[in-house]
C-alpha positions in Angstrom: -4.2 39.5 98.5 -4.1 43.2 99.5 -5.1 42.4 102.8 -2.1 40.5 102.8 -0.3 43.3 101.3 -2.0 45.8 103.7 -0.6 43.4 106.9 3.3 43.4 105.4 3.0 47.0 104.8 1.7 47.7 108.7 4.7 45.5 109.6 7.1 47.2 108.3 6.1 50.0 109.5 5.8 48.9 112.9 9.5 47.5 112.8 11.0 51.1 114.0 11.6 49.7 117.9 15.0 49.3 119.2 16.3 47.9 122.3 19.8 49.7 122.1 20.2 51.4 125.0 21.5 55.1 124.6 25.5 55.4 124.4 27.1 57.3 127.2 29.9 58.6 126.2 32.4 58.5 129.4 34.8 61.7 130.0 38.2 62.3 129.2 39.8 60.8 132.6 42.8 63.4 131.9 43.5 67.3 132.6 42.1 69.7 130.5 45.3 70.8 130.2 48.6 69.1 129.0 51.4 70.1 131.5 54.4 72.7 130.6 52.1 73.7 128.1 52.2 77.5 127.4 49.7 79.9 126.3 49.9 79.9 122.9 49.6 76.2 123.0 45.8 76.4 124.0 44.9 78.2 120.9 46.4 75.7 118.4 44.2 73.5 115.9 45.2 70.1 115.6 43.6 69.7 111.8 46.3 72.4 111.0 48.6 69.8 111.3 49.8 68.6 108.0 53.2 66.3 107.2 54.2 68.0 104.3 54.4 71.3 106.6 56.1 69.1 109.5 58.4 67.9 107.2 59.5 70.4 104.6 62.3 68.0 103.2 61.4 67.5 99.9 63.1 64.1 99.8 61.8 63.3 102.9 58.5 63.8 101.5 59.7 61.6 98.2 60.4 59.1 100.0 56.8 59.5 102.5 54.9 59.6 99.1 56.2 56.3 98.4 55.8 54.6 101.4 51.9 55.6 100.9 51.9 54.0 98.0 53.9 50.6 97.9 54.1 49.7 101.9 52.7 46.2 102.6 51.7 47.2 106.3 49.6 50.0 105.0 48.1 47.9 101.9 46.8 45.3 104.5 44.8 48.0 106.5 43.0 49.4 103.1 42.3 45.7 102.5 40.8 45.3 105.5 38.4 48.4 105.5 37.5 47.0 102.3 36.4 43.8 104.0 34.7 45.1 106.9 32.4 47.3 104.1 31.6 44.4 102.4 30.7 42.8 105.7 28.8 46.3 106.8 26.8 45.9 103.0 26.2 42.0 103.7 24.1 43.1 107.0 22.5 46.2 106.0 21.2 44.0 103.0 19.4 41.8 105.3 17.3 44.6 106.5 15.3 44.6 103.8 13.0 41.7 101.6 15.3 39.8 99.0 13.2 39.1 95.9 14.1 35.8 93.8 12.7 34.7 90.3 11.9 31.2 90.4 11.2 29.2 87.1 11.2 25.3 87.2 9.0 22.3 85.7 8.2 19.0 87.9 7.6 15.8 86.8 5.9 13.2 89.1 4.7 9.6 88.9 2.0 8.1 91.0 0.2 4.8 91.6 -3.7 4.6 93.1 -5.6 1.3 93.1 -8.6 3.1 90.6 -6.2 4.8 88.5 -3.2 3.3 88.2 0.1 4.9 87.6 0.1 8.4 86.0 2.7 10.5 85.2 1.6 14.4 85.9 4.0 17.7 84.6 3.6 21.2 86.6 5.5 24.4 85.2 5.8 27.1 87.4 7.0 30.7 87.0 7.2 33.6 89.9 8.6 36.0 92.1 9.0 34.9 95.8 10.3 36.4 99.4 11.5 34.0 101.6 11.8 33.6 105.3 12.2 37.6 105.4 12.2 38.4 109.0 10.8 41.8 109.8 12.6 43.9 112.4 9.8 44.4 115.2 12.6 44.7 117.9 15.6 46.1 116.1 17.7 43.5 116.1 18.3 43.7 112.9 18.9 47.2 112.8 21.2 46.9 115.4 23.5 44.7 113.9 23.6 46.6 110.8 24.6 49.7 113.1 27.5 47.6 114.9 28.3 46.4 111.3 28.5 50.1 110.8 30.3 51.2 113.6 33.1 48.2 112.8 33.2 49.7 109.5 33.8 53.5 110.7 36.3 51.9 113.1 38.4 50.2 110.7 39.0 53.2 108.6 40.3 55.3 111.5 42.9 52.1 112.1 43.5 52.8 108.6 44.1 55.9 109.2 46.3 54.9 112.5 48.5 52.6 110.3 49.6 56.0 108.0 50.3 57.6 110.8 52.5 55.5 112.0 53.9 54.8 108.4 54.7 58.7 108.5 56.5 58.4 111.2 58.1 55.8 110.6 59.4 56.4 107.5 60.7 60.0 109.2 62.6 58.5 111.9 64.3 55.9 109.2 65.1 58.6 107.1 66.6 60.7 109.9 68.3 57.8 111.8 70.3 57.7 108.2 71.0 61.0 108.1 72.4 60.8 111.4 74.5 57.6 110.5 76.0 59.1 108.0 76.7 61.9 110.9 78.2 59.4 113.2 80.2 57.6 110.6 81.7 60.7 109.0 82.8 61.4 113.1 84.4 58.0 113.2 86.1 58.8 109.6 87.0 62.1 111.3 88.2 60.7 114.7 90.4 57.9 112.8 92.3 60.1 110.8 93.2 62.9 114.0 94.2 59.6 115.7 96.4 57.6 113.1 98.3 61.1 113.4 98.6 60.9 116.8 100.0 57.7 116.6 102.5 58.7 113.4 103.3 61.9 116.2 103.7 59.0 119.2 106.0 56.9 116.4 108.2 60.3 115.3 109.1 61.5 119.2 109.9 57.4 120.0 112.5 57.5 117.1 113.7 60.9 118.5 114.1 59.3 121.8 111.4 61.8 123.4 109.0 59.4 124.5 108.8 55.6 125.3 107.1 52.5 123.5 103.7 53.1 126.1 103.0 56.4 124.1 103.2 54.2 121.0 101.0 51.5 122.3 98.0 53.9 123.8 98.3 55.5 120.4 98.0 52.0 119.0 95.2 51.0 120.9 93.4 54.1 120.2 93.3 53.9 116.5 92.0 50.5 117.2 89.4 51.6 119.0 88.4 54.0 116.2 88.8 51.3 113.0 86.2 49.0 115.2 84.0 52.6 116.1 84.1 52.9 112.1 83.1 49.3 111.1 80.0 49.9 113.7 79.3 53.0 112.6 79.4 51.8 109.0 77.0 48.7 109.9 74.3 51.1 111.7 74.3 53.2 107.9 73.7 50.3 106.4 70.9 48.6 108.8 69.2 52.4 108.8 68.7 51.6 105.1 67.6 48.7 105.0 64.9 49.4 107.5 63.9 52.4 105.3 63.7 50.5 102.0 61.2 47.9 104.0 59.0 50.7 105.3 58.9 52.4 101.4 58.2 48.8 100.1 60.3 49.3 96.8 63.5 50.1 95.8 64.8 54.2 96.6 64.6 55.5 93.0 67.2 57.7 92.0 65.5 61.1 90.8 64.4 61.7 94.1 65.0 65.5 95.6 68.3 66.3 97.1 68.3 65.5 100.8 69.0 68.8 103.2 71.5 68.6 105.2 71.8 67.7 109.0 72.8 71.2 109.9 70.0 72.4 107.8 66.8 70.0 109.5 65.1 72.9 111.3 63.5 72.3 114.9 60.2 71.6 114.3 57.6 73.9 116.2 54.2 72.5 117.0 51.6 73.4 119.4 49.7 71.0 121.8 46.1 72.6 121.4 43.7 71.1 124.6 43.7 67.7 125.5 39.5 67.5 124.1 41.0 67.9 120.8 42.4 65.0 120.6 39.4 63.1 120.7 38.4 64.3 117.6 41.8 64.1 115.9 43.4 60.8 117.2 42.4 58.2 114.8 43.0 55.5 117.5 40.5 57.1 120.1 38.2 57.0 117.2 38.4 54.0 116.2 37.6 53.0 120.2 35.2 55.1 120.1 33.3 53.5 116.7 34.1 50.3 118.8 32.3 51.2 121.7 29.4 51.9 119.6 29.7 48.6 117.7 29.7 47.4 121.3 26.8 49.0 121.9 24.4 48.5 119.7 25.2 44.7 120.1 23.6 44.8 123.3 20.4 45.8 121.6 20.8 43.2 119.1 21.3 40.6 122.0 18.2 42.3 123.9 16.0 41.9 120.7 16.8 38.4 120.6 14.7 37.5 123.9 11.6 38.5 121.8 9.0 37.1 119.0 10.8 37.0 115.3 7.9 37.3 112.3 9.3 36.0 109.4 7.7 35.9 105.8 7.6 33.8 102.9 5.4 34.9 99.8 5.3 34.0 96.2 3.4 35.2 93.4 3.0 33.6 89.8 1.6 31.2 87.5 1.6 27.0 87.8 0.2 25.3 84.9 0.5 21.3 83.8 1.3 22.9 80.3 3.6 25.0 79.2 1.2 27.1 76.6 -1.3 27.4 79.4 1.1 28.7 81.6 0.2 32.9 81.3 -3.1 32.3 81.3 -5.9 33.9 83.7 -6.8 30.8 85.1 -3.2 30.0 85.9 -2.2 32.7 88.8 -1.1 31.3 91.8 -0.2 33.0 95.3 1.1 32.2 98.3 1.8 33.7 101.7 3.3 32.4 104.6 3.6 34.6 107.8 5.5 32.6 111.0 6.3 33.4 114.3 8.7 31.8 116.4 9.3 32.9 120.7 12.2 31.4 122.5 11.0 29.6 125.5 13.9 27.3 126.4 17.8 27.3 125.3 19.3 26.8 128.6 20.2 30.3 129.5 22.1 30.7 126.6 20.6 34.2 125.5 21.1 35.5 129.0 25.0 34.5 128.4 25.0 36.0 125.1 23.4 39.4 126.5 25.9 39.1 129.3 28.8 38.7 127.0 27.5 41.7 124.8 27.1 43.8 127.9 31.1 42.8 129.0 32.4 43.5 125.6 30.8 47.3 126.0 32.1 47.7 129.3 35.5 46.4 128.0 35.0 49.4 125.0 34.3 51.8 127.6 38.0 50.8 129.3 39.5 50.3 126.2 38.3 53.9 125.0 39.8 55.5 128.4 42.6 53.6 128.2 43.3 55.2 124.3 42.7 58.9 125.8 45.3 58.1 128.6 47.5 57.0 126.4 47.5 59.8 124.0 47.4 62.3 127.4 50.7 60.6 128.1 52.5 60.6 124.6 51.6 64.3 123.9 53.0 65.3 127.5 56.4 63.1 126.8 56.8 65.1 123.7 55.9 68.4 125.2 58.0 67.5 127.8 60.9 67.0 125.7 60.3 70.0 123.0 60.8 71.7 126.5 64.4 70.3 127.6 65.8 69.3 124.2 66.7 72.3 122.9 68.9 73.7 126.2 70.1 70.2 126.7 71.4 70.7 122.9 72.8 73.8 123.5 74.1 73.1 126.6 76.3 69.8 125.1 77.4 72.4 122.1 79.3 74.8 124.6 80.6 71.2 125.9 82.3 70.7 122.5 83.4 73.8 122.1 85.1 73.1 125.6 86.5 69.9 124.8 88.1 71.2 121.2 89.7 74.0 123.0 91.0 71.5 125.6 92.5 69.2 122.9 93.9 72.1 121.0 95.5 73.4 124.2 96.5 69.8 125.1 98.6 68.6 121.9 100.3 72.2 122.1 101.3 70.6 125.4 102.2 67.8 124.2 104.4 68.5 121.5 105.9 71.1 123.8 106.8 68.4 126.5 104.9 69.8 129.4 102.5 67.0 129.7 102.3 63.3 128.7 100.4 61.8 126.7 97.9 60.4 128.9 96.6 63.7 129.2 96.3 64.3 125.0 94.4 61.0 125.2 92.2 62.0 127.8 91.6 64.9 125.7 90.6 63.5 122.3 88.3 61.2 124.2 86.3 63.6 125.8 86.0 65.4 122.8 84.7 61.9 120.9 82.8 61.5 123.6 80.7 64.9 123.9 80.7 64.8 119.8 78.9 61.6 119.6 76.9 63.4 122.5 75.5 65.9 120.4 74.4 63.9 117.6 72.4 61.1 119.9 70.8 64.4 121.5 70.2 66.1 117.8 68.8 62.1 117.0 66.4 62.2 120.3 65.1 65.9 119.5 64.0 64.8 116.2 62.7 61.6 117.1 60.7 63.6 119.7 59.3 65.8 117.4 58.2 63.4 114.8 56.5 61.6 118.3 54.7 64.6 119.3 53.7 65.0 115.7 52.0 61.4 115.9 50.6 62.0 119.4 48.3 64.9 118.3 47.1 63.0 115.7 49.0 64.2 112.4 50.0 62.4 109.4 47.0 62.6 107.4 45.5 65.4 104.9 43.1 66.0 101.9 45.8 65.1 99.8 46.3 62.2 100.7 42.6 61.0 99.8 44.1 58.6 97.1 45.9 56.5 99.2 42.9 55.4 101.1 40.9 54.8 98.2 
């Protein structure tokens, strides 16, 4: 028996090989630098990054904190690291010997021609390994570090899933804001125009203009009771979506909301593009997948090799049941086999060429996740770089425009133009109003994209959410 022992014990330690060839990690295919990015830019730190500090709204973060906590999307991804664990524990566990306790009694009749029948009884107690497979090639390690890798992988998608919760439930939250913006524009817009049209109705009953000044008046308040209806819908839908991102109702002691004038423009710096390997949850969860890739290869190589497996038992077997501790009642068994595949009709080749696809396919997928990111952070630098002048340039345009109208109705009222030209006026004034805003709407939307693209969303604090 403790040769036996000494045999396992030699086998085990022999079971260190592994076929898993090394990982080669490929380079970023992108520029080590993101384009119109300044100086200061290269000396950022992504970790820095933080959304409490990108968004310093505290009902904006109210309603963030909720969202962490009650959104369905986000509840789905913790469920599923929790699965892929459990399925990470199931394969690490088969790494090592399962013991069982076995206890049973069999009874068992017989017939021989000098006998007879006889009925015999045999109770048995023990501990037993069976069919334990030792890892002499690593396969089994190797699925334990794909199993591993998988895990890994799925919490950086959990990870990806806040992210994009955060942002999410930023854009909802400003899309509202700037409903409410637009719709209190319309509310604006209606009631200049209803007095236009009382004006148009006054000088028609004078007998200083005709009935078309009345109907263009008419038409244009029209226009503006079907802008407000619209405007009033899009408020509506904006909350909506936002209540399905938070996953419960809005509670009402939340902080008061800032102001749309008060939002400031958020300032964040690009760092290198190498950083965001290390801070993009999706290129690390391709890059956990790549490994899981890879070390299925070695598990697929192993499989072309011998498997010893093991079945031992040790305990005591006696036809009665006081007998059973005794000395003379010790039984032991042990069961060493080996098994070679020698035929399956190529289908372990296929299997090791289907493992060596699915890393190449990791290895593209992996690129493709850094190009991707390359590309979302230089949209959003690109925009941090235009928004701002583009906004300032369409203020001075509605400063222009409200001088124009003021200058126009004067007109107007004086009888030096018609009033095609005050109607010209107030639309181009609507017009480069409801300018602004969608431009306000695209600057923040930008910055909460840029915020995404270098991998923000996440912090310490927010440890309890992925628990």
């Amino acid at each position: 028996m403790r040769r036996h022992l000494f045999l396992l014990a030699l086998a085990l330690g022999l079971s260190a090989c592994s076929l898993t060839p090394p990982l080669v990690t490929p380079e970023a295919p992108v520029p080590t630098r993101y384009p119109l990015a300044s100086g200061a830019d290269t000396q950022a730190k992504i970790s820095d990054l933080d959304w409490r500090a990108m968004f310093p709204d505290p009902h904006l973060q109210g309603l963030i904190s909720l969202a962490l906590e009650n959104n369905r999307d986000l509840r789905l991804a913790a469920l599923n690291v929790q699965a892929v664990q459990a399925q990470y524990g199931i394969q690490r566990a088969m790494q090592l010997p399962a013991i069982d306790a076995t206890a049973g009694v069999t009874r068992q009749r017989g017939e021989s021609r000098s006998a007879g029948s006889s009925v015999s009884t045999q109770h048995n107690l023990g501990l037993g390994i069976s069919a334990f497979e030792l890892d002499l090639f690593g396969r089994a390690r190797a699925l334990s570090d794909a199993a591993f890798s998988r895990y890994l992988a799925s919490e950086q998608g959990q990870k990806t899933a806040q992210v994009a919760l955060i942002g999410a439930v930023a854009d909802a939250y400003h899309a509202g804001l700037f409903a409410q913006e637009q719709l209190r524009l319309a509310q604006q817009t209606l009631t200049d125009w209803r007095q236009s049209l009382e004006l148009a109705r006054s000088l028609k009953a004078a007998k200083q203009s005709s009935g078309l000044d009345v109907s263009q008046a008419e038409g244009q308040v029209a226009s503006a009771e079907a802008d407000l209806e619209a405007r009033t819908r899009a408020l509506e839908q904006t909350r909506n979506a936002l209540q399905l991102l938070l996953g419960t109702a809005i509670p009402d002691g939340l902080p008061t909301a800032l102001l749309l004038d008060d939002l400031p423009r958020p300032v964040l710096s690009a760092g290198l593009p190498s950083e965001l390997l290390t801070h993009r949850p999706d290129i690390l969860q391709a890059e956990h997948n790549l490994r899981a890739a890879n070390a299925d290869v070695g598990a697929a190589r192993a499989a072309f090799f011998p498997r010893l497996s093991l079945t031992g038992a040790l305990g005591y077997a006696s036809p009665e049941m006081g007998n059973l501790f005794n000395s003379g009642s010790r039984v032991w068994s042990f069961a060493p086999q080996l098994s070679l595949p020698i035929f399956n009709a190529g289908r372990l080749r296929s299997e090791l060429r289907l493992a060596e696809v699915r890393t190449s396919s990791a290895v593209a997928e992996y690129e493709r996740a850094i190009q991707i990111a390359f590309r979302e952070v230089a949209d959003g630098l690109a925009g941090r770089e235009t928004y701002g002048r583009q906004v300032d340039a369409q203020q001075r345009v509605v400063v222009s425009a409200t001088r124009r109208l003021a200058l126009s109705d004067l007109r107007y009222r004086a009888g030096v133009d018609g009033r095609l030209e005050l109607l010209d006026a107030q639309r181009q004034l609507y017009a480069a109003r409801q300018t602004l805003l969608d431009l306000r709407s695209a600057e923040m939307a930008n910055a909460v994209a840029l915020y995404k693209a270098l991998g923000g969303g996440h912090s310490q604090a927010d440890k309890r959410v992925t628990e």
